[in-house]
C-alpha positions in Angstrom: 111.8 73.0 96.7 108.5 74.5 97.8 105.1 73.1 97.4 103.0 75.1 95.1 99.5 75.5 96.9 97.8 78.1 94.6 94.7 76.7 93.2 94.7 79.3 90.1 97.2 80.4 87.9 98.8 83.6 88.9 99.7 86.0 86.4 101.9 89.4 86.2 99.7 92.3 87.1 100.5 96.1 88.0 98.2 98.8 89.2 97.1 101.0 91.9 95.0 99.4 95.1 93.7 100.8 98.5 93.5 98.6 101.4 91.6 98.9 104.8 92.3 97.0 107.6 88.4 96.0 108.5 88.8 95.8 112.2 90.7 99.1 112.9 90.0 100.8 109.9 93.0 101.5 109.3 93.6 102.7 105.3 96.7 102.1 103.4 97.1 103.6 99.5 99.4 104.0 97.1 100.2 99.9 97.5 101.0 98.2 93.9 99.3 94.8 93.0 101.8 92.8 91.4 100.1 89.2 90.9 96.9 88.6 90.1 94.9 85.2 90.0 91.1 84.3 90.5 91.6 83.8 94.4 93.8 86.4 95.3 97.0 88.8 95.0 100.0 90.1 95.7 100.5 93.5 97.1 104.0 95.4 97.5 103.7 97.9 100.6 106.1 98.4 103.3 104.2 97.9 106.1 101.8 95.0 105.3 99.3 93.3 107.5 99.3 90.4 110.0 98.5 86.9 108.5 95.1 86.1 109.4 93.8 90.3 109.4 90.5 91.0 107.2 90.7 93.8 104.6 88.9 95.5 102.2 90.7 95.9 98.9 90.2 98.2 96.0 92.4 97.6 93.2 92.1 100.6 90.3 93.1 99.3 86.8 93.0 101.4 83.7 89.3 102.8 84.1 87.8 100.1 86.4 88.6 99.3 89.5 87.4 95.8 91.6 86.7 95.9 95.5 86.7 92.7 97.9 86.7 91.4 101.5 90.4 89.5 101.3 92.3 88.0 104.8 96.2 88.1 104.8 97.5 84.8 103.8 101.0 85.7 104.2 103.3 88.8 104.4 106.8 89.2 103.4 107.8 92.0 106.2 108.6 95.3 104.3 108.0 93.8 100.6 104.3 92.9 101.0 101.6 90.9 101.3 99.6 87.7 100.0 95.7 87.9 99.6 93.2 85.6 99.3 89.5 86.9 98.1 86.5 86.4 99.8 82.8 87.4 99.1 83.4 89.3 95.5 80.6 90.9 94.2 79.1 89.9 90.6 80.3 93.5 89.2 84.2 92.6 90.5 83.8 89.3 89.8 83.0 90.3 85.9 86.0 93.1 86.2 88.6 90.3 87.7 87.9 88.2 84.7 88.7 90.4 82.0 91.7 91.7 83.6 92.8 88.1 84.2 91.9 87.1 80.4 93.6 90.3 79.3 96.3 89.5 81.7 96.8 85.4 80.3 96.7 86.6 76.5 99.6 89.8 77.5 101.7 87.1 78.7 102.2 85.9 74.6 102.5 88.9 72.3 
């Protein structure tokens, strides 16, 4: 059995997200956020990161979107990628917690 080390409940998520690769710019869209918790996410894409690279992410959400500095905590080659947040904004920060309180309550009707 696998240790658990998320610090934050993850919860089922899906929308749109953008992600830059900081340090060659490199852009990838169309990638689906599938997880969502106060620390990070999960992205499907086919050709995720390296662990360890810096990104910029921009998730889009109904009518809001967030953007953060996130680093690669671990990739699943060809099914995604693990992300953990760093440096959010107040304006994301506010936009992450109603999606993840929206998100909490979805998970009992």
């Amino acid at each position: 059995m696998q240790l658990e080390r998320r610090r934050t409940a993850r919860y089922p998520f899906a929308a749109t997200a953008e992600i830059i690769d900081e340090k060659a710019n490199a852009r990838t869209s169309a990638s689906r956020v599938t997880d969502l918790s106060e620390n990070g996410c999960y992205v499907e894409m086919m050709n995720p990161f390296p662990q360890g690279t810096g990104v910029l992410i921009e998730i889009h959400f109904e009518t809001e979107f967030l953007e953060v500095h996130a680093t690669v905590a671990y990739l699943e080659p060809k099914l995604g990628m693990g992300l953990t947040f760093n440096d959010m904004q107040p304006y994301s920060t506010s936009v992450l917690i109603k999606w993840l309180v929206k998100a909490h309550y979805s998970m009992f009707v």
